[in-house]
N, C-alpha and C positions, 0 to 999 in steps of 0.2 A: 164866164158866168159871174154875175155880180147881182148882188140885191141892193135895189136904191132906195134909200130913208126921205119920210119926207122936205124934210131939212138940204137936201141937196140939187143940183142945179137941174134937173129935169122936171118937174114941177112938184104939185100935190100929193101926190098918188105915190104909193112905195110900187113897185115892178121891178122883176128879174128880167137881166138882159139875156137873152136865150141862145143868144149865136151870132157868132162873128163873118158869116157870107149869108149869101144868099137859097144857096142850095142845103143851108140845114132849115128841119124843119121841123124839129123835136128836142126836146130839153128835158133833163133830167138834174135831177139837185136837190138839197136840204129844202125842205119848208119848216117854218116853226109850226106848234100848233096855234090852229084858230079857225074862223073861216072866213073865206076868201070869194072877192066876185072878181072873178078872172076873164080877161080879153087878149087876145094875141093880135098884135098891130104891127103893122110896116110903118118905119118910120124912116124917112129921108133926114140925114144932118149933112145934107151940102149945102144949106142954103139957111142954118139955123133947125128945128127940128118940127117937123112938119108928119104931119100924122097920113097918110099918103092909103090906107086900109085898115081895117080890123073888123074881127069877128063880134059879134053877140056878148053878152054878160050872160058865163057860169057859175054859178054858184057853187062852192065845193068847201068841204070841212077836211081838214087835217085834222088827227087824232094822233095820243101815243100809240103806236103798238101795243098788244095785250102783252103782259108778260109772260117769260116762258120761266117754267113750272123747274127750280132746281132738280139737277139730276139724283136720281136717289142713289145713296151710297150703302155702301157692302156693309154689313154690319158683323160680318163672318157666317161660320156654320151656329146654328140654334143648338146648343148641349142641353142637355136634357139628364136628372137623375130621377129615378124613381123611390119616394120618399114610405113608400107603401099603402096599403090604404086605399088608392087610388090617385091620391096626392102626387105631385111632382115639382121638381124645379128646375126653371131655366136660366139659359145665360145665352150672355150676347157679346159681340163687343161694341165697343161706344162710338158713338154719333161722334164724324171727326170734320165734319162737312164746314164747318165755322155759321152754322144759322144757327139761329137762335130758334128751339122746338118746346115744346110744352108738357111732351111725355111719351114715355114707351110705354107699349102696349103688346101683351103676348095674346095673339090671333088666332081664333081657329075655325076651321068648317069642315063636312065630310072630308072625308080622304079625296085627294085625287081632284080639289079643288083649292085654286090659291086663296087663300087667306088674306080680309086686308079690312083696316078698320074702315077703309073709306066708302067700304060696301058695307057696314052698317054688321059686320060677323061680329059673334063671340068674341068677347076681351077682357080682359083683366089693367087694368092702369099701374104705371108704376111712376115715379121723379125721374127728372132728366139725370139724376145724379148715378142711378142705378145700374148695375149691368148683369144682375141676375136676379129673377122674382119672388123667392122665400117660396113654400110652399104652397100650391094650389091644386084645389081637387078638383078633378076634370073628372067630366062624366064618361057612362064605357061608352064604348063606341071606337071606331076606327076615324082618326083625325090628322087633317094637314095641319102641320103650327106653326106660324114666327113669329119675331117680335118686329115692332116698328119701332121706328123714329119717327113722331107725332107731332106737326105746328102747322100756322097760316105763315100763309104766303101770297100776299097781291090780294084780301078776301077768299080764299079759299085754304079748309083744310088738305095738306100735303103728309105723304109719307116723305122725310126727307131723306131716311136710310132705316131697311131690313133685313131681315136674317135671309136665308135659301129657306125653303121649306122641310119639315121632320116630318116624319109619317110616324103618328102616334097612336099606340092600341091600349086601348083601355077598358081590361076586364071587366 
């Protein structure tokens, strides 16, 4: 399998050469991106190169692949102190993923419901420098909680690493 430049002895036209007999009759192989009007021909070279069949012009675009979404990384278990009041503070440990994120963020919604900011839940922001949130008063109620590891990725905001989830009561 070979891809020809225009610059080289088979004429104008760039073309991958697909196969070396007769009885293949499929090709697989690298394309760059762009698009392409593509024709599959029989060519005879016993006699110089002679164009002996070919198909129709199709028209086809190559693209990059979308990118895939880093994996999210463990950030441990969520600790939790109860500061009184209502008040609490957590901890996490730190984002070790090597991407670069924008912020943590301690999450919350009903109990018995994961938490995530990407769903648009309760949150408080913190710096990427951070690994526990100073106090915060959380309303009563019974609540799932973690924290994220917050940034874009390819246009889209990612979690790139979270806590497990706490199940938190609040008188």
């Amino acid at each position: 399998m070979e891809r020809q430049t225009p610059d080289q002895e088979h004429g104008p036209s760039p073309f991958w050469a697909c196969n070396d007999s007769r009885d293949e009759n499929s090709w697989t192989g690298p394309v760059d991106v762009g698009d392409y009007a593509v024709r599959v021909q029989v060519v005879d070279e016993s006699k110089g190169i002679v164009i002996r069949a070919q198909t129709g012009i199709v028209h086809r675009k190559a693209t990059q692949p979308a990118p895939t979404d880093p994996p999210v990384r463990d950030l441990g278990a969520l600790g939790v102190s109860n500061d009184g009041g209502g008040k609490y503070t957590f901890t996490w440990g730190a984002y070790t993923g090597g991407l670069r994120f924008d912020a943590y963020k301690v999450v919350w919604v009903a109990w018995n419901g994961s938490p995530s900011y990407l769903d648009g839940d309760c949150y408080v922001a913190f710096g990427t420098d951070a690994t526990s949130s100073g106090s915060i008063e959380m309303p009563s109620g019974d609540w799932s909680v973690r924290a994220q590891a917050i940034g874009s990725f390819a246009g889209s905001t990612v979690a790139f690493g979270q806590t497990g989830i706490y199940h938190l009561t609040v008188p």
